[in-house]
MDAnalysis code that builds the backbone (N, CA, C; Angstrom):
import MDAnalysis as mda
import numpy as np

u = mda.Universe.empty(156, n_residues=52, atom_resindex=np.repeat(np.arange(52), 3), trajectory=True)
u.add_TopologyAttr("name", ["N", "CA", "C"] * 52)
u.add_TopologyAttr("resid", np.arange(1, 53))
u.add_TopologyAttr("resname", ["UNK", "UNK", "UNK", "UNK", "UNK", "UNK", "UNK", "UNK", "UNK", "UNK", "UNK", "UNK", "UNK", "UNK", "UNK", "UNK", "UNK", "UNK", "UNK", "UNK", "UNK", "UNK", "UNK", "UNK", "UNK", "UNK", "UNK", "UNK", "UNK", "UNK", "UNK", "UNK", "UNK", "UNK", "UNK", "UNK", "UNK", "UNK", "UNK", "UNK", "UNK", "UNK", "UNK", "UNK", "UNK", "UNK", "UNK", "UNK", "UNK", "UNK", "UNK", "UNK"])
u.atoms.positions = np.array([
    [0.866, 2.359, -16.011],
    [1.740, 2.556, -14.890],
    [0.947, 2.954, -13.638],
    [-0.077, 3.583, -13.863],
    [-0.750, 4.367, -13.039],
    [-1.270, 3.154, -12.262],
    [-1.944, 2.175, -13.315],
    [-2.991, 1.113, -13.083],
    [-2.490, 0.260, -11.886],
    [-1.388, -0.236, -12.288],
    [0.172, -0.834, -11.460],
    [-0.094, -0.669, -10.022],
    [0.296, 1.045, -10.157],
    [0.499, 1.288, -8.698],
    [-0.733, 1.268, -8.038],
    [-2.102, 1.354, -8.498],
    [-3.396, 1.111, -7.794],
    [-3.701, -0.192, -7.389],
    [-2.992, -1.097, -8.217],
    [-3.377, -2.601, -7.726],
    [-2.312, -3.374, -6.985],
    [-1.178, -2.388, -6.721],
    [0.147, -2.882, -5.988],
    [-0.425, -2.387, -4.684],
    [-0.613, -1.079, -4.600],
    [-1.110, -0.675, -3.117],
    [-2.200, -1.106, -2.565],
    [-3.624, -1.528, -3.390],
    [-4.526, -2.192, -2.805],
    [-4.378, -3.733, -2.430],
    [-3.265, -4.405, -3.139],
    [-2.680, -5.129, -2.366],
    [-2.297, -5.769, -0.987],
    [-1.756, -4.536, -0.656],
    [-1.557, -4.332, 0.282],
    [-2.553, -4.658, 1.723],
    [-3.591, -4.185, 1.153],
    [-4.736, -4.988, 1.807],
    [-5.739, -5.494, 1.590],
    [-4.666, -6.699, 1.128],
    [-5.469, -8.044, 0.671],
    [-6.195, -7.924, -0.828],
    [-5.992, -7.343, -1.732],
    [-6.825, -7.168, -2.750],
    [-6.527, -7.946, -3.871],
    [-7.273, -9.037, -4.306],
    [-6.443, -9.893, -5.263],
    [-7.786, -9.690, -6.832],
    [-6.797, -9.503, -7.547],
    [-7.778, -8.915, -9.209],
    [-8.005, -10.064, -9.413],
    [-9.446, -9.830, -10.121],
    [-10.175, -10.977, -10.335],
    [-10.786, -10.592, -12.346],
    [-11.486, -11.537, -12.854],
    [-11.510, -11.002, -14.119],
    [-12.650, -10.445, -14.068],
    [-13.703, -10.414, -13.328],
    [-14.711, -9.582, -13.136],
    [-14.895, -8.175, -12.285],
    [-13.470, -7.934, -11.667],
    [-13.337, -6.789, -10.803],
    [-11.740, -6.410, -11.209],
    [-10.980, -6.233, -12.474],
    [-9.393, -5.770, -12.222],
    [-9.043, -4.868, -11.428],
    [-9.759, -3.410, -10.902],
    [-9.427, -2.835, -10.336],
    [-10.475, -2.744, -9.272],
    [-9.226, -1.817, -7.826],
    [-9.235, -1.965, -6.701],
    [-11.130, -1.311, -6.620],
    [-11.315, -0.592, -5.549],
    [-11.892, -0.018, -5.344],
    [-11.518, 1.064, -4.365],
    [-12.653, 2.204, -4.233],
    [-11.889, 3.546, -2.943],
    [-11.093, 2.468, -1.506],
    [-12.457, 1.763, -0.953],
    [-11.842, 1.251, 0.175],
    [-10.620, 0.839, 0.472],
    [-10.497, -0.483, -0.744],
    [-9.055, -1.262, -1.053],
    [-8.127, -0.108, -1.327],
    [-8.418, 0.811, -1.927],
    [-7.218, 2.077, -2.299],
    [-6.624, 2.647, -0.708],
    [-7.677, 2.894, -0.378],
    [-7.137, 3.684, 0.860],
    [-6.281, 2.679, 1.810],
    [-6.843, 1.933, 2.151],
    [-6.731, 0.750, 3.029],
    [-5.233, 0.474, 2.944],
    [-4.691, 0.042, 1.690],
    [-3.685, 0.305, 0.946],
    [-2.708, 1.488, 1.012],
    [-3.109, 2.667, 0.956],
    [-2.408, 3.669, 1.109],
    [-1.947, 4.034, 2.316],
    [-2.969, 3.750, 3.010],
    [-2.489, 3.841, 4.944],
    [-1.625, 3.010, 5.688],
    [-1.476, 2.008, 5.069],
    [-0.964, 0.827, 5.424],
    [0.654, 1.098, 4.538],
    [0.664, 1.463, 3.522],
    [1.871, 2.012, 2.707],
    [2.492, 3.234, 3.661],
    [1.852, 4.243, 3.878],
    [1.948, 5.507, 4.394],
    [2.810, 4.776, 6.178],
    [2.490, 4.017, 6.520],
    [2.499, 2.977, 8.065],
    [3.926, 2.559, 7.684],
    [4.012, 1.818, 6.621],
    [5.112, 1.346, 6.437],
    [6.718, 2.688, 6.335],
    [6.273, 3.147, 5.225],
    [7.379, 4.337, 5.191],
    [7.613, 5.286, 6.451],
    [7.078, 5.383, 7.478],
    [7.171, 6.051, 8.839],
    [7.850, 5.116, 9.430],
    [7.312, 3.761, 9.531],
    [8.270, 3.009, 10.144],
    [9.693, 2.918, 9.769],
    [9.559, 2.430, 7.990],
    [11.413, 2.975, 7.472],
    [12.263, 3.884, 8.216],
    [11.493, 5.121, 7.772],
    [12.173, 6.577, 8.229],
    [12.865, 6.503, 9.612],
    [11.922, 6.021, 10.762],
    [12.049, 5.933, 12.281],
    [13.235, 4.875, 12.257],
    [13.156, 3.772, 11.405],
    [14.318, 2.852, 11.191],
    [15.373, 3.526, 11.337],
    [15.775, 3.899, 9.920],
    [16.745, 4.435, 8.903],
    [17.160, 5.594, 10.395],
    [16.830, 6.234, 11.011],
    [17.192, 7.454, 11.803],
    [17.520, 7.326, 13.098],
    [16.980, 6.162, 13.715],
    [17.686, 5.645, 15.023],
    [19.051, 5.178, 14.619],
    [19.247, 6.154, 16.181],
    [20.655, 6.200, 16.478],
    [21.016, 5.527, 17.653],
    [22.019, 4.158, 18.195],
    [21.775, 3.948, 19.744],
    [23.171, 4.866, 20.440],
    [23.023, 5.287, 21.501],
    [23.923, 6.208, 21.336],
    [24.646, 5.534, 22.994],
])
């Protein structure tokens, strides 16, 4: 499960598993996580505008 979510978020930027590399690396992790972290701020700011 754990594995999942490391190769779903490095995804994210651009990370495609290969059979000589399955998992991400730090860079691809982070890269990934910031870009995740980017996204859910944007939701939130979504989800909370109000036009008034």
């Amino acid at each position: 499960m754990i594995a999942r979510f490391a190769v779903d978020t490095a995804r994210l930027a651009v990370f495609t598993p290969a059979r000589r590399q399955p998992m991400p690396g730090t860079k691809k992790l982070w890269e990934g996580y910031m870009l995740l972290s980017l996204f859910v701020e944007n939701y939130r700011a979504g989800r909370d505008y109000k036009v008034t």
